[in-house]
N, C-alpha and C positions, 0 to 999 in steps of 0.2 A: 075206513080211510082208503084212501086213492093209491094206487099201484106205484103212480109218482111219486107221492106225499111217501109212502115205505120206501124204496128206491133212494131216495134223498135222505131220508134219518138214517139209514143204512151207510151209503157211501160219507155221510157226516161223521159217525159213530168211528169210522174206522179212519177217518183223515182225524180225528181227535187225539185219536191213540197213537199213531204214527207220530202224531207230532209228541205226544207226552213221551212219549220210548226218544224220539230226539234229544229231550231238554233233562230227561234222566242221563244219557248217555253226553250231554254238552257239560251239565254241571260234574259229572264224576272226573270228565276228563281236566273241567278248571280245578275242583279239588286237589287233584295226583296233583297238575302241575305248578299249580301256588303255593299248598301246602296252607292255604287258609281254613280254617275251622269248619266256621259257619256257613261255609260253600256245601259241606255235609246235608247243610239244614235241605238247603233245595235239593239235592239227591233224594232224601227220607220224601221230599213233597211230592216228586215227581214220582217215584215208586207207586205214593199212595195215590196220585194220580194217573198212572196207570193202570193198576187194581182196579178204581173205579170205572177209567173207558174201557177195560175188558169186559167189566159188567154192562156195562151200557152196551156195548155190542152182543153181549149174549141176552141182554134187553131188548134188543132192538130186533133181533134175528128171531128169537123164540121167544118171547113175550108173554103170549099165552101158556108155552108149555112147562116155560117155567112158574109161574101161576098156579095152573094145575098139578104139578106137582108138589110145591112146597104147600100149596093147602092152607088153611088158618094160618101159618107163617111164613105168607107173603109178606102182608102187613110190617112184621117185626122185621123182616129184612127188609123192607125199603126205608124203616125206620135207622135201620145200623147202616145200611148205604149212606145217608141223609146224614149220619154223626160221622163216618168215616169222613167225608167231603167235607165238614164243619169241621175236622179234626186239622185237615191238612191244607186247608184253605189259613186257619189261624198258624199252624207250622210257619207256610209261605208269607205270610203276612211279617211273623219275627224273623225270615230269612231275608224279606227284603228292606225292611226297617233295619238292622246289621248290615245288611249291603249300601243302603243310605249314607248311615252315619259314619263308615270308614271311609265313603268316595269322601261325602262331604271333609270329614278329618284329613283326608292325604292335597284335599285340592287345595285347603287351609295351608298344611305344610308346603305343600309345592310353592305358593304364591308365594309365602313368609321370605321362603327364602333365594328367591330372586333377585 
């Protein structure tokens, strides 16, 4: 792979995370200040989306070396990386389906009663 091509998944890997460390630290601060529930959900998502971009930065930085050292359980951890991401992709999925159906329900209220 081209010195670019690493350079680029590199500086990707770490504007990823940056931005997940944001939307961990945007949802915690709507939770305190709402006091809504399911604003929790997306906190839990974004956590577990940053877990995963700090692996992907230490994927992306050391790749090999971590390879070579985990040995025959590479494999099985790119397998539980792959369930972690399926894990908190579905989380996000019933956090924004919850965020859905309350906009929809309050714009309902709202209109009703104009």
């Amino acid at each position: 792979m081209s010195p670019e091509i690493v350079i680029a998944r590199q500086f990707t890997a770490i504007g990823i995370c940056l931005l997940d460390l944001y939307l961990v630290f945007l949802w915690f601060y709507a939770s305190i200040r709402t006091r809504i529930l399911f604003l929790w959900l997306f906190v839990a998502t974004g956590v577990f989306a940053t877990v995963v971009s700090f692996l992907s930065i230490a994927l992306t930085f050391e790749g090999s070396t971590i390879q070579q050292s985990l040995g025959p359980l590479f494999s099985p951890f790119l397998v539980v990386l792959t369930l972690i991401q399926l894990i908190y992709l579905t989380v996000g999925a019933i956090a924004h389906t919850l965020l859905v159906i309350w906009l929809v329900r309050n714009r309902r209220g709202s209109i009703q009663t104009t």
